[in-house]
C-alpha positions in Angstrom: 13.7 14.8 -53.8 16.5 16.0 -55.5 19.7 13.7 -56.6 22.3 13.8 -59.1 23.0 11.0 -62.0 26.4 10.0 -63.6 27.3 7.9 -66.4 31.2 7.4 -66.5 33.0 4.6 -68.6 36.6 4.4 -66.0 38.6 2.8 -68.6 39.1 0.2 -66.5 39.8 2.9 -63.7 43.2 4.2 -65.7 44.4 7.7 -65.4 43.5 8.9 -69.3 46.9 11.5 -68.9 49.6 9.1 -67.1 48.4 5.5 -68.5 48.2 4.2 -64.8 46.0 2.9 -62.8 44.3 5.6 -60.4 41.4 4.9 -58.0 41.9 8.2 -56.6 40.9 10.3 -60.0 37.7 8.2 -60.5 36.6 8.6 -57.0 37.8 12.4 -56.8 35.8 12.7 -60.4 32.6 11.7 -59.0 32.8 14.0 -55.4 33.6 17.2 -58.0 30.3 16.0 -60.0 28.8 15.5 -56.1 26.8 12.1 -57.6 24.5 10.4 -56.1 24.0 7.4 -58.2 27.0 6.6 -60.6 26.8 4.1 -63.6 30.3 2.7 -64.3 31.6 0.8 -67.6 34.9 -1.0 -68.0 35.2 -2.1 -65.0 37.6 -5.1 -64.0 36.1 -7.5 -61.2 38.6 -10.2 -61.2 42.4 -10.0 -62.4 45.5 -11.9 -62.3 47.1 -8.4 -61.6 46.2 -7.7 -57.5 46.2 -4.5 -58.1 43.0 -4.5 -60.8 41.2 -6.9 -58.8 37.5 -5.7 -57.2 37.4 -2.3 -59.0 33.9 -1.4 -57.7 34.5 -2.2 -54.4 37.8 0.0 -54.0 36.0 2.6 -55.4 32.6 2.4 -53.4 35.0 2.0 -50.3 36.6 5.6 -51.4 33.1 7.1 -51.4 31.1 5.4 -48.4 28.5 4.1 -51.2 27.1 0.6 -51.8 27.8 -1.1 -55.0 26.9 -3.6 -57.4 28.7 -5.3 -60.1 27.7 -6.8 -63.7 29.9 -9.1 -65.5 29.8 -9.1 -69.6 32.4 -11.4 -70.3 35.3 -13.6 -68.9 38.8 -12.0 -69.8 42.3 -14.0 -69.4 42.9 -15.9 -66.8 39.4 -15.9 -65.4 39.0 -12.6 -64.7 36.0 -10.6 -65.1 34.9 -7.7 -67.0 32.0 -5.4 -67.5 29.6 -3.0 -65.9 29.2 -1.5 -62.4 27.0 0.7 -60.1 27.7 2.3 -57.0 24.8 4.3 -55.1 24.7 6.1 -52.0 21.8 5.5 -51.4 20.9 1.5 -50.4 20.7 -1.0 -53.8 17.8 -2.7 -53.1 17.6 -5.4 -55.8 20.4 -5.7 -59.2 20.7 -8.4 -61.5 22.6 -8.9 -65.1 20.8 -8.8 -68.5 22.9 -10.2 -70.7 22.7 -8.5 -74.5 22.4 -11.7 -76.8 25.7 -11.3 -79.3 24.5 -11.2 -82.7 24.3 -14.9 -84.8 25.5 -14.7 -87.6 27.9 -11.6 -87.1 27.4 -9.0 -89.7 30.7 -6.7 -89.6 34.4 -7.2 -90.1 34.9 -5.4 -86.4 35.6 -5.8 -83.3 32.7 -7.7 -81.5 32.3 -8.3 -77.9 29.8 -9.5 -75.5 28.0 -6.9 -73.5 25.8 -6.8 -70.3 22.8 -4.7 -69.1 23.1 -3.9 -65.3 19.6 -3.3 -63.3 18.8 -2.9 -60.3 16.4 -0.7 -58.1 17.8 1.9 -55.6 15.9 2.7 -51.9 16.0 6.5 -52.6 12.1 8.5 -52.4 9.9 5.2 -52.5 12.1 3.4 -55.3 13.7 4.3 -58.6 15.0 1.7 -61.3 18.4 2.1 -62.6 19.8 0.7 -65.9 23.3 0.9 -66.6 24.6 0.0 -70.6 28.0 -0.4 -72.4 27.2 -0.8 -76.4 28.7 -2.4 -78.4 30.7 -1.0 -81.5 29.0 -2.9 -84.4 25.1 -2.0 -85.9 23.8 -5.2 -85.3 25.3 -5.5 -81.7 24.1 -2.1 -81.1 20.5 -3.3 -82.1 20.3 -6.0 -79.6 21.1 -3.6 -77.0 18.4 -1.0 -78.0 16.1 -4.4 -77.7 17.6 -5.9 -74.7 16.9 -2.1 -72.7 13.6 -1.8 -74.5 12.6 -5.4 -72.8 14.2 -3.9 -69.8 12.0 -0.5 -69.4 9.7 0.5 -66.7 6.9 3.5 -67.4 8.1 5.4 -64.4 10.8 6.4 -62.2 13.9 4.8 -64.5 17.3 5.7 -65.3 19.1 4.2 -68.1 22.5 5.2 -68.6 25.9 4.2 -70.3 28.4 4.3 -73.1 26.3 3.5 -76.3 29.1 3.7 -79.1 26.6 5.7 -80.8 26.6 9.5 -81.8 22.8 11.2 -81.1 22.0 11.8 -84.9 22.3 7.5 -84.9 19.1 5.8 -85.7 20.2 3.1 -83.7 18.5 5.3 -80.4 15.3 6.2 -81.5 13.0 3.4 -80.0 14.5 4.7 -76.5 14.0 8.2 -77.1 11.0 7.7 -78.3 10.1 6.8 -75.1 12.4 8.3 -72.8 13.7 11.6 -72.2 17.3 12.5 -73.5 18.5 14.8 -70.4 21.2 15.9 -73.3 18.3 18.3 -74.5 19.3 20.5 -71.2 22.6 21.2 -72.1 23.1 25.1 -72.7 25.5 24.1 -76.0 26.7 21.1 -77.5 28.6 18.9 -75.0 31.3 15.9 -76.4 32.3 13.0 -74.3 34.9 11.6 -76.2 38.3 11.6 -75.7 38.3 13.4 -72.9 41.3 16.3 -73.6 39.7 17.0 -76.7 36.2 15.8 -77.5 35.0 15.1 -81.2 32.0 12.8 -80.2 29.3 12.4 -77.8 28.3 8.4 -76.8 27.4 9.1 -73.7 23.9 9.2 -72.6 21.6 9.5 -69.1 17.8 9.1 -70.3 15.0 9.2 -67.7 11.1 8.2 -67.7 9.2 11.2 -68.6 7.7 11.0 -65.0 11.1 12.6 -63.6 12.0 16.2 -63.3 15.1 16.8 -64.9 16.4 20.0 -64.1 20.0 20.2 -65.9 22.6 18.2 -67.4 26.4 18.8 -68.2 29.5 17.0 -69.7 32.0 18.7 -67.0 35.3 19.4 -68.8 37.0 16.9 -66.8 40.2 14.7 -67.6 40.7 11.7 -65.6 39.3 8.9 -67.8 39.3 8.7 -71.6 35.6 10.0 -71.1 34.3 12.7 -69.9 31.4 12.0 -67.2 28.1 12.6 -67.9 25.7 14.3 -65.1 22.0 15.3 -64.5 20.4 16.5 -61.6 16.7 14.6 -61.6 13.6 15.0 -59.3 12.1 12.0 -57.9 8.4 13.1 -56.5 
């Protein structure tokens, strides 16, 4: 069975070209990529603003899919913060892996907790799905590489997200040493980041080298500050 991956950080579901918020362009972004299974990151569960309230929810309403969401951190007021799947295709089981924040902090920058969504999706006898936001600093970057390695299955797994790491980093190599990069599909070198004029890519779909993987593309589309990333996998 055929079905198509996404990896797309919303920033917090604003339109990248008129600074508002737009559940529309998210939704409409992911019918044009016609996904399947969509990991989200930055995504705002509760709010003191109504209107940013339940992000995930307005947006799997848009699309007829189920959803899930993962909370990293607490922001003002409460509210909630972090990462987010929506399938459609039933989510069978999802919990959150917290990434352990580094102790004692190594950089000068800007640190901030992160999450690891999982969960397992009823599409063709099962597949797991893991769904990452990185953080910016090496050693918070680490403890995500070890909190996904702890996190792997052999077979039929996804593990997307925004990593905050470019593909020459050194950071990735214990996952693609044992997963595949569906980035090696692209036709030509493909840039995520910012979306109306890419410089970098650090955004990634990886698979277990079970699944078919029969292309990938970073569509040159600009509603978030990222461009989505897509693959269309095989699960036998």
């Amino acid at each position: 069975m055929k079905i198509n991956i996404m990896s797309f950080n919303t920033q917090s579901c604003k339109n990248y070209l008129t600074g508002k918020l737009d559940y529309d362009i998210i939704a409409d972004t992911i019918i044009k990529c016609n996904a399947d299974i969509v990991g989200l990151q930055e995504i705002i569960e509760k709010d003191e603003r109504p209107e940013y309230e339940g992000q995930v929810k307005k947006i799997a309403e848009k699309l007829g899919f189920y959803y899930y969401f993962a909370k990293a951190i607490n922001t003002r007021e409460n509210g909630t913060y972090g990462n987010a799947l929506v399938s459609r295709f039933p989510i069978l089981d999802a919990e959150t892996v917290k990434i352990p924040d580094p102790n004692p902090k190594k950089y000068n920058g800007y640190y901030e907790t992160r999450c690891l969504l999982k969960a397992k999706i009823n599409v063709a006898d099962g597949i797991s799905v893991l769904v990452a936001h990185f953080g910016l600093n090496p050693d918070e970057q680490e403890n995500a590489v070890n909190t996904v390695i702890n996190n792997l299955e052999e077979n039929r797994l996804v593990l997307m997200g925004d990593f905050n790491a470019q593909p020459n980093n050194p950071v990735l190599l214990p996952i693609k040493e044992k997963l595949y990069d569906t980035s090696d599909k692209f036709s030509c070198e493909k840039l995520s980041w910012p979306s109306d004029n890419p410089t970098v890519k650090i955004d990634y779909i990886f698979t277990s080298r079970d699944l078919k993987v029969y292309s990938a593309d970073i569509p040159e589309i600009v509603s978030s500050d990222h461009r989505p990333h897509i693959a269309t996998i095989e699960i036998n």
